[in-house]
N, C-alpha and C positions, 0 to 999 in steps of 0.2 A: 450354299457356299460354292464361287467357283472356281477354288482349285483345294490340291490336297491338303491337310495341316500340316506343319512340320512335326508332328507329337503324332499323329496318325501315321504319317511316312516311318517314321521313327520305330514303332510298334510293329508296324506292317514289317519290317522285314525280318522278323523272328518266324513268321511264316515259311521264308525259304531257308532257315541253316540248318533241316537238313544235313549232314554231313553224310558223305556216300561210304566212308568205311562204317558208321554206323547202322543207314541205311541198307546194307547189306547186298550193293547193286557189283556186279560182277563185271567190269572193264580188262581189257589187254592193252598191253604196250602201244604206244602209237610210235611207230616207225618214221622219225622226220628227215633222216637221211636224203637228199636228191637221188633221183633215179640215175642208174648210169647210163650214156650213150648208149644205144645199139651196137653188140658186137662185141664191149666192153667190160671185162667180167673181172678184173680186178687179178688176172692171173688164173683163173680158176675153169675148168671146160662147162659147161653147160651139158649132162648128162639128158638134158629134153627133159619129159611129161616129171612134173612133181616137183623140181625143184623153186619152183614161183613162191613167193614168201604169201600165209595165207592174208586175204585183203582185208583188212580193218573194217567194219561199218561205220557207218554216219553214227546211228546211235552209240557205239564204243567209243569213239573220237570225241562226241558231245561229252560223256563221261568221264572223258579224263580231261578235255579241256577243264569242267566244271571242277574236279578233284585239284587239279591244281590251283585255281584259282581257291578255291575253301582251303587249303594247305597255307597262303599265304595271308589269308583272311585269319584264320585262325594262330600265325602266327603275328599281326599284326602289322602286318609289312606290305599290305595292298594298296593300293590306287586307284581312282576314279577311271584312267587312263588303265588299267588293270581288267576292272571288271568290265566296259564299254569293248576293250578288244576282244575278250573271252564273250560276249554277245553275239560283235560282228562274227566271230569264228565259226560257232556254229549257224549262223542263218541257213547256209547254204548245205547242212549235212543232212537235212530231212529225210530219213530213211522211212518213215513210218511207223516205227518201234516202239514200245516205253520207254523203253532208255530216251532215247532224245527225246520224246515228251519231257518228262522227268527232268533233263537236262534245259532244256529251253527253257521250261517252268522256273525252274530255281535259279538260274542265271537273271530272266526277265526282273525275278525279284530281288537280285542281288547288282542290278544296275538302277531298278528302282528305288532303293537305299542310298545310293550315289546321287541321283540324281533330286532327292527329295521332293518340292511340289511339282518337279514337271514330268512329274514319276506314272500321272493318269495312265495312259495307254499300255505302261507294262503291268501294269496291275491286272488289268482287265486280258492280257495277254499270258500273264502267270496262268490266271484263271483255267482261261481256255486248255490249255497243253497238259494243265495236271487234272483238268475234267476228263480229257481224252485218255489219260492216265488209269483216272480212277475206275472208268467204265468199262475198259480191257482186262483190269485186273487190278482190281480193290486192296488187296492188302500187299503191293505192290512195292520194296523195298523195308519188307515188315511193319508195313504203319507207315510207311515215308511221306506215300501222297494225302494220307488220310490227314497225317499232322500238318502238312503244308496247305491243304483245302480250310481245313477246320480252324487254322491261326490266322488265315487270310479273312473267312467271313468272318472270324470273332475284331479282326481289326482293319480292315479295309471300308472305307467311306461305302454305303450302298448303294450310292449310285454310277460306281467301277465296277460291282462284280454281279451277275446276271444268277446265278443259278442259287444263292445262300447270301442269307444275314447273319448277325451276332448271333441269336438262337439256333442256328441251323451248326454251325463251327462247335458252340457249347455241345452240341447234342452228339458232333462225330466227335471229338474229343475223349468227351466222356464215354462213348459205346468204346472207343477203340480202346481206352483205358482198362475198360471193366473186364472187356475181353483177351487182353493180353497188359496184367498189371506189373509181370517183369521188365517191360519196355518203358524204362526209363524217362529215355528223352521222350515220350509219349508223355509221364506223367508230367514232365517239364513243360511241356504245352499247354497242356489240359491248366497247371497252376497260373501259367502265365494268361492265360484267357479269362481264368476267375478275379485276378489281379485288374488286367485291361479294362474289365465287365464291373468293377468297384465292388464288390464280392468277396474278399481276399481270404475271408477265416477256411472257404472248403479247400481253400490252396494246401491248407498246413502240412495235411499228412502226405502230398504226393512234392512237396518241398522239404520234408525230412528225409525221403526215400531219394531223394535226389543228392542231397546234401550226404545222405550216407554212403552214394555212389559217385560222387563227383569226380573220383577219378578216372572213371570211364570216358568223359566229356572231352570235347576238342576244347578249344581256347576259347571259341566263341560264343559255345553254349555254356561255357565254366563264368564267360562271363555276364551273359544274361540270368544264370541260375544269383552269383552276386545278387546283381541287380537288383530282383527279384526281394531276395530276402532281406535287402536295406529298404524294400519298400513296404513291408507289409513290420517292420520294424526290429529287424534285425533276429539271428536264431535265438536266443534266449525267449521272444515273443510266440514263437513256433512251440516252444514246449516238447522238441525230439525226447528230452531224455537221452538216456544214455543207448 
């Protein structure tokens, strides 16, 4: 095939939502005020040594770019024009960190959703950033990159992503599941992956546990969990029980 599906792009981007307050990634304030001229201090003397406001990093900037963009996303108020600028934003913040891993990763994937089949090149670029992620430090925003690696090979076309297939996603999914079954949006993946993979019945119990906690959820994952359970034939099909 040569280019993406629109049903595959579509999938694909459950891979990055991610959301960084649940993710558990630790950003500060990004200061956008203009600097003052030299000399300039607004009324105030300049005491010397200590008084310089501490500097932001590239990765804490990537972080709150991407937080804000998922705040709007999740509020249903974003734009192609939206996530394409929060892209350009960070290109140039490369600190070398997780965090802007992390960040680059989930944005690539959140302009690849926008951009639907001509989405190839950020797939294959999610990939990279949250590999780089994953190798530094594996359980890295509690399961963050684990669930975004593991929903990418369960739904990215094979010949975009280099290091994992469907089976290889199923497999971190499910470890990351087993090893830490309190995490939620973890089991949110893991369902959506058995879903994606025509599978649906092992979805049930980590689709009732979701459905039990769904108000934990941002807007985007509230509405992929939906989704979800209109597709496997709504919850009375599921059998939660009380």
């Amino acid at each position: 095939m040569g280019m993406v599906s629109l049903v595959s792009v579509n999938r694909l981007i459950s891979a990055f939502a991610c959301l960084m307050l649940v993710a558990g990634c630790k950003t500060s304030p990004v200061d956008t005020t203009p600097p003052k001229p030299p000399g300039e201090t607004g009324g105030v003397e300049s005491s010397g040594e200590g008084d310089a406001a501490p500097k932001v990093s590239g990765g804490e900037q990537a972080l709150e770019i991407y937080r804000a963009l998922e705040a709007k996303i999740d509020a249903g108020e974003d734009s192609k024009a939206d996530r394409k600028d929060a892209y350009n934003k960070v290109v140039e913040l490369d600190d070398g960190s997780n965090d802007y891993a992390f960040a680059r990763a989930a944005l690539a994937g959140r302009l690849a959703q926008a951009r639907g089949v001509k989405a190839g090149k950020l797939v294959t670029e999610a990939e990279s950033y949250a590999r780089r992620v994953l190798e530094a430090e594996p359980d890295y925003g509690e399961g963050a990159v684990v669930r975004m690696l593991g929903s990418l090979y369960v739904n990215a076309p094979a010949r975009l992503v280099k290091h994992g297939d469907s089976e290889t996603g199923l497999e971190m999914l499910e470890k990351e599941v087993s090893g830490h079954p309190d995490r939620v949006e973890s089991r949110l993946r893991l369902a959506e992956a058995y879903v994606a993979l025509g599978d649906p019945e092992p979805s049930f119990p980590h689709l009732c546990a979701c459905i039990q906690n769904r108000t934990s959820f941002g807007g985007d994952n509230q509405r992929l969990l939906g989704r979800l359970v209109d597709e496997v034939g709504g919850e009375e099909a599921l059998g939660c029980g009380g």
